[in-house]
C-alpha positions, 0 to 999 in steps of 0.5 A: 899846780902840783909840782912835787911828787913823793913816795915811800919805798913800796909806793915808789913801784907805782911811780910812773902810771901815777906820775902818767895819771896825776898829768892828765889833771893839768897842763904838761909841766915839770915834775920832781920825784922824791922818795923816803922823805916827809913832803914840804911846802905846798903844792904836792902829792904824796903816796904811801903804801905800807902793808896793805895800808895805802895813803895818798895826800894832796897839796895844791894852793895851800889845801890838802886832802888826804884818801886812805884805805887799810885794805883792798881787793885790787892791786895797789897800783890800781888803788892808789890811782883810784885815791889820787882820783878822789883827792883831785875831786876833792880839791876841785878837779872835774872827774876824768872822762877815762877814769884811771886809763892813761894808756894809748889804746883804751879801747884794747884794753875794754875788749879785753876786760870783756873777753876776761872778766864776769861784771865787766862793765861794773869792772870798768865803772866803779874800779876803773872809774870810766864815765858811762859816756866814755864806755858807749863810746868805746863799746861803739868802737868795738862792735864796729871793728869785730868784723874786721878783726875777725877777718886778720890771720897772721900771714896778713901784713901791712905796709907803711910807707914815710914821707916826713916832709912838710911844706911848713910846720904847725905850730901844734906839731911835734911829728918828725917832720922836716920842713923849710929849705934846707929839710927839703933839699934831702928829698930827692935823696930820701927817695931814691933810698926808700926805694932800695928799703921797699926792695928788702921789704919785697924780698921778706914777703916773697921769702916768708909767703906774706899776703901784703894786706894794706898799704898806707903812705903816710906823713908828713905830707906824701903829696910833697912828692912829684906825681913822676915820683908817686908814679915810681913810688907805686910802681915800687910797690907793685912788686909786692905784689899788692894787686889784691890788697884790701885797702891803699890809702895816701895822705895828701893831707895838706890841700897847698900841695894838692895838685890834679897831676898827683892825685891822677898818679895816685888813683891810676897807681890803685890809691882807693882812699886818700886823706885832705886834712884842713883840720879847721874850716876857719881861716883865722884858726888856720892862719893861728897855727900856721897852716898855710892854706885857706878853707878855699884850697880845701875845698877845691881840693875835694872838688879836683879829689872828686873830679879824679875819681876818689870815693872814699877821702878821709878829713882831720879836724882838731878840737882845742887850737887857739881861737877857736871857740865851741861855736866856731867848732861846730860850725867848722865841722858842719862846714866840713860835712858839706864836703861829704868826706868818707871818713872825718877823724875828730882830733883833740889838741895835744898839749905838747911842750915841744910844740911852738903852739904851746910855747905861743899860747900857754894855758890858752890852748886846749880851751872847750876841747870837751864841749867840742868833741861832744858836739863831733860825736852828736853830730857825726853820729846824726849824720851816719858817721860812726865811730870804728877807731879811737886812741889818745896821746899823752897830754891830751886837752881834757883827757880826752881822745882822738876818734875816727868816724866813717859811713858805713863800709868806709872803715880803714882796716888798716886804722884799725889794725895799727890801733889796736895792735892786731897785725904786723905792719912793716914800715920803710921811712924814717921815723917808722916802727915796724910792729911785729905780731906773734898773735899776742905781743907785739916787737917793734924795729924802729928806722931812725927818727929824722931824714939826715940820719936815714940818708947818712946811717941807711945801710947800718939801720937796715941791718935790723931788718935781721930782727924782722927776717928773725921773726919770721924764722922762729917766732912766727906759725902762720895761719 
């Protein structure tokens, strides 16, 4: 496993996307940087850009091959990824599915090739290395999000909504999150304090004429609340005046915390779309990752969903956890669709070392992630689920991606909105980042990350919403 990574002067300019792409090849581990000196022992890769004449020489397990060019059309950044590349393969690494793309937002940056560049696909293909499967997958998502987007103007905003507590954490994630005893007594304080944030947020949409678009109450799990508390929540909310919006969604996510009561707040509130997300359908891979509900609590959950009134549920599934096998999957998934959710968005296991699940099962996890994620995609795709949004994380099992499939005129638009940066969604909670979006860029304000200091630094963290009332004053012409 490469360990080391060394740069001449010039090539130190590209450090970092090849440091992001060099990742993608293995599982997270350290990395060392070393600049202006010859490479020693093994396991390393050494980059060298000198007029024009790029090298890139890789060492892994006691072989060592080397790519060169002595001219290019592209940027260097861009070769010297593309030789990184063929050295990998050369030593025995499979192709990666999304070429020399590392980012967040693949799919933006294929929209944007399109709209830019003559011979896109050729672009996308032999330059950018994209595997004709990823680029179907991609030009899907396009066709199906454009009515959407065409649909956005600047004065449009969302609103997103923190509710960052869990009943357990999962041994997968790294999300802020607070569970157990003592992260759950700061509930009630939270509360009452994002409450007064929402207050701020109403007075900028009536002082800068904003139509509030979408609303999403996001986790976490929201479903921690009392219904009494998701009833003064949405009450809230109703001073932004959201009797119009296009789309209200909540994440009841965890079905242990699913009860008739909160889910009858949060339909008679005008919550239209809601998530349960089992994540598997097999209570061994449930009981591994140390989700405490069974496949029956899920079940039951969509029942009592249904009961009350709710036509458009989204589930999460993930391919990769630990013992679970590509049979088991696909199973899992079949399963799943029995239940005819709306939406099922199809998650590939992140590699997170800060995870408990990394720690726990090392090199075991992550295991037939791409068998699996094709299999999603044929069956999905068989039973009328279409794919309208996609994005990847860092250390993603296989350089894969996370996709999200709807029946038709089920989409979020808000889904597609906080994916493709293409509106500005004010967030409350902590943890939360507003995106600001001037029609090309897009500025961030961030709350602070975990509960505590949310409750014990509110008033100093609300003094950036200054940037936000900036942005509306200067920087913003609305539609």
């Amino acid at each position: 496993m490469i360990n080391s990574l060394y740069f001449d002067s010039t090539a130190y300019d590209y450090a970092y996307e090849l440091e992001r792409l060099i990742r993608n090849f293995s599982l997270p581990h350290k990395l060392d940087f070393y600049t202006g000196k010859a490479p020693s022992g093994t396991d390393y890769a050494y980059f060298t850009a000198d007029g024009g004449r790029l090298s890139v020489t890789v060492s892994d397990s006691g072989k060592a091959v080397t790519a060169r060019t002595n001219s290019y059309t592209d940027d260097a950044e861009t070769q010297l990824c593309r030789l990184l590349c063929r050295c990998m393969e050369k030593l025995g690494h499979a192709p990666l599915p999304w070429g020399i793309l590392t980012g967040v937002r693949p799919v933006k940056y294929i929209r944007n090739i399109y709209e830019t560049r003559d011979n896109a696909d050729d672009y996308i293909h032999g330059t950018l290395l994209v595997s004709d499967k990823k680029l179907k997958l991609a030009n899907d998502v396009i066709r199906l999000q454009k009515p959407i987007l065409d649909t956005l103007t600047l004065n449009r905003i969302s609103l997103y909504i923190s509710i960052p507590f869990c009943p357990s954490r999962c041994s997968y994630c790294s999300f802020v999150s607070a569970s157990g005893e003592g992260a759950l007594k700061l509930v009630d304080d939270y509360f009452e304090l994002l409450l007064k944030e929402l207050e701020i947020y109403e007075d900028i949409v009536r002082r800068y004429s904003l139509t509030v678009d979408t609303v999403y109450i996001g986790g976490g799990t929201p479903t921690m609340l009392s219904a009494s508390q998701l009833d003064r929540l949405i009450d809230k909310l109703g001073k932004l005046d959201i009797a119009n919006i296009r789309e209200f969604t909540a994440e009841a996510g965890r079905p242990d915390t699913i009860t008739e009561d909160k889910l009858r707040a949060l339909k008679n509130g005008g919550v239209r779309r809601i998530s349960i997300n089992p994540q598997s359908m097999n209570d061994g891979v449930l009981a591994a990752v140390g989700r405490r509900h069974t496949v029956k609590q899920v079940c039951e959950a969509f029942d009592v969903a249904r009961k009350v009134g709710f036509d458009c549920i989204n589930s999460d599934i993930i391919a990769g956890l630990p013992t679970e096998t590509e049979s088991s999957f696909e199973g899992s998934l079949e399963r799943l669709c029995e239940l005819a959710p709306e939406n099922i968005t199809v998650h590939t296991l992140s590699l997170k070392r800060s995870s408990a699940l990394f720690r726990q099962f090392g090199d075991d996890i992550g295991k037939g992630a791409k068998h699996m994620t094709d299999t999603a995609y044929d069956v999905l795709s068989e039973k009328g689920y279409l794919p309208y949004y996609l994005y990847r994380q860092k250390n993603i099992a296989d350089n894969l991606e996370n996709v999200g499939y709807c029946k038709e005129g089920t989409e979020s638009i808000y889904n597609i909105c906080i994916m493709e940066d293409v509106q500005t969604i004010l967030a409350a909670g902590c943890g939360a980042s507003t995106k600001l979006y001037d029609g090309n860029n897009v500025s961030r304000v961030i709350n602070y990350k975990y509960p505590y200091e949310y409750i014990s630094r509110f008033e100093l963290m609300n003094e950036r919403k200054r940037d936000i009332e900036n942005f509306f004053e200067s920087k913003l012409t609305l539609a």
